[in-house]
NUBANU-957037 format. One record per residue (C-alpha): residue number from 1; residue in one letter; x, y, z. Coordinates in nm, 3 decimals, always signed. Layout:
<rs>
NUM, A, X, Y, Z
...
</rs>
This chain:
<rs>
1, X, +0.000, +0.000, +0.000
2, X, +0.142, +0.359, -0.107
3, X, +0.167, +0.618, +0.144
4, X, +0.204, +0.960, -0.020
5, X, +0.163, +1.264, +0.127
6, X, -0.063, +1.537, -0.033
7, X, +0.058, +1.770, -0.288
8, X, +0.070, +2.079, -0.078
9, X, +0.275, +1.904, +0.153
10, X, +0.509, +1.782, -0.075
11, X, +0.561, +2.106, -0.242
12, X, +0.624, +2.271, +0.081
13, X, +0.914, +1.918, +0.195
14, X, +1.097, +1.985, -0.146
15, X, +1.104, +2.348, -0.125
16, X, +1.254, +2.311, +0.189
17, X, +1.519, +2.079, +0.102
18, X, +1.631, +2.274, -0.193
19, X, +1.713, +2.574, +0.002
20, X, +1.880, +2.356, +0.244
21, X, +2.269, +2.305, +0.219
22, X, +2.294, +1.947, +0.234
23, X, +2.118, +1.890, -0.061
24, X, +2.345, +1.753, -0.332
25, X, +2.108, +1.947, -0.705
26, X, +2.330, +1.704, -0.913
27, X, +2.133, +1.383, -0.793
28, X, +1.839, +1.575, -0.590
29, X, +1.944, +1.359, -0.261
30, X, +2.039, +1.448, +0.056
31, X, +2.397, +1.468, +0.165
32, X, +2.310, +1.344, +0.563
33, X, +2.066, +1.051, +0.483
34, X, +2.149, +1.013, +0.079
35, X, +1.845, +0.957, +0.003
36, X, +1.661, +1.090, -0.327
37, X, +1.435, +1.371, -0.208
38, X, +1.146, +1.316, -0.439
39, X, +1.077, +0.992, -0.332
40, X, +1.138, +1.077, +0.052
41, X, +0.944, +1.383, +0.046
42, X, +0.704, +1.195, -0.113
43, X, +0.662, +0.974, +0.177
44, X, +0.399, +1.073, +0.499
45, X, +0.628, +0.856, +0.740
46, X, +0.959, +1.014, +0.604
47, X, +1.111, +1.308, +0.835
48, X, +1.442, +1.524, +0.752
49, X, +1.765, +1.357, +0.828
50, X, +1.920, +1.687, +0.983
51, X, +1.932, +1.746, +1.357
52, X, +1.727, +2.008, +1.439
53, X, +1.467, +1.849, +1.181
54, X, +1.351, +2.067, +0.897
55, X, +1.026, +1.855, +0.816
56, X, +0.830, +1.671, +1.048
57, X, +0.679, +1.305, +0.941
58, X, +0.290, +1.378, +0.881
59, X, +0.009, +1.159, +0.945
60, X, -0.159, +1.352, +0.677
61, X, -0.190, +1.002, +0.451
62, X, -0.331, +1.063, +0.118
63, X, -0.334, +0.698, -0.087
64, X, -0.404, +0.772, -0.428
65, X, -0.569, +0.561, -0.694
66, X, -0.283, +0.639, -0.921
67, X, +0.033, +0.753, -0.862
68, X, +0.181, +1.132, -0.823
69, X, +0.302, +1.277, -1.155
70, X, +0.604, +1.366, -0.937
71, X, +0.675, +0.958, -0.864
72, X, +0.533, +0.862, -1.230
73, X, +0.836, +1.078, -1.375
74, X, +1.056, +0.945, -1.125
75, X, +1.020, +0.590, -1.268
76, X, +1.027, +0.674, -1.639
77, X, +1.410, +0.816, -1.526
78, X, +1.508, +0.515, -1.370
79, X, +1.339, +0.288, -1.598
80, X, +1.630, +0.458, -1.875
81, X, +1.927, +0.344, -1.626
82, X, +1.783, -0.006, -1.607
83, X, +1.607, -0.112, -1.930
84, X, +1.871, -0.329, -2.032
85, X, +1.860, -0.499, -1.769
86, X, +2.178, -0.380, -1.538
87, X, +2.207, -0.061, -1.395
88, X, +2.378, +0.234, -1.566
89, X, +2.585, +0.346, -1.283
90, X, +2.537, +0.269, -0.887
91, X, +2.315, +0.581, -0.800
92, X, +2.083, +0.457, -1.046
93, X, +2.058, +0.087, -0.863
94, X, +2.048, +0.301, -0.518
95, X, +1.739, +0.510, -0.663
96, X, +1.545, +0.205, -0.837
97, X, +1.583, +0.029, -0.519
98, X, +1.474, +0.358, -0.313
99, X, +1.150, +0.368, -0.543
100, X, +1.047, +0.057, -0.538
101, X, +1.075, +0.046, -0.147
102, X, +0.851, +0.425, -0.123
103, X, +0.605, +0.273, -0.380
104, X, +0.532, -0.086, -0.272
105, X, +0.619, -0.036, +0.100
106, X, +0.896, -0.261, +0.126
107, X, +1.221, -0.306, +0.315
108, X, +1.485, -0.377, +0.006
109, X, +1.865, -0.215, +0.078
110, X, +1.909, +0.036, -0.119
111, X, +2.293, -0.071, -0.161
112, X, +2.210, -0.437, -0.197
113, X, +2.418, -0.633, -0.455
114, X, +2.147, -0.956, -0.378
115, X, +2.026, -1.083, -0.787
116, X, +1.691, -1.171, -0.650
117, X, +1.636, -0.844, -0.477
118, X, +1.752, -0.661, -0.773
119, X, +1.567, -0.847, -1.020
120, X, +1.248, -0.805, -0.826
121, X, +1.287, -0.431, -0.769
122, X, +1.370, -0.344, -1.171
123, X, +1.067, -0.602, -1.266
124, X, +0.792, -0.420, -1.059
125, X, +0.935, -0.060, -1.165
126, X, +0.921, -0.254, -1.467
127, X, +0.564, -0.288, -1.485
128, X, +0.511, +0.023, -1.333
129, X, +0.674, +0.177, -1.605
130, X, +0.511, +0.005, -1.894
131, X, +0.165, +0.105, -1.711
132, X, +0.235, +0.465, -1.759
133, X, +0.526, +0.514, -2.015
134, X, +0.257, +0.671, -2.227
135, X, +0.110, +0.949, -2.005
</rs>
């Protein structure tokens, strides 16, 4: 089940971690938790990695019929590091991983080097991606 919070909050999480100074703009992640920010902002149980916290986990819990624009993007970008079947470079493993785990609710390492876990992460962004590759 997909957690995602609503738009308004989201706007306001990325805002906030773009004006930040640990965010990295080349890769859009965070340089204390390394995480991609549109997929963590995304998230309603997600908080800020910093210390004092600059977003607060919400239990404002929107779950949408469809996926965010925001995430649907997201996976047509990965989908182009992984279509052949290995990633492109190791940030795009890290993120496909991350992705799958924020859209399916699962637990997968986002620097796992486990075949099986791999396989099973690029096969449901797989599907996800042939669902909307033509929105």
């Amino acid at each position: 089940m997909e957690f995602f919070v609503p738009d308004n909050i989201y706007q306001d999480r990325i805002a906030i971690c773009k004006s930040c100074e640990h965010y990295l703009k080349l890769l859009g992640n965070c340089g204390i938790c390394k995480c991609f920010m549109k997929i963590k902002a995304r998230l309603a149980p997600m908080e800020c990695a910093d210390n004092p916290k600059k977003w607060q986990k919400t239990t404002k819990i929107e779950v949408p019929e469809d996926l965010p624009e925001d995430v649907i993007e997201e996976i047509k970008n990965v989908w182009q590091d992984i279509e052949s079947g290995v990633a492109s470079h190791v940030e795009a493993k890290r993120k496909m991983v991350e992705l799958y785990n924020a859209i399916h609710n699962t637990g997968y390492n986002p620097n796992t080097n486990c075949g099986s876990c791999l396989s099973a992460c690029r096969d449901g962004i797989q599907k996800l991606y042939n669902k909307y590759k033509t929105q």
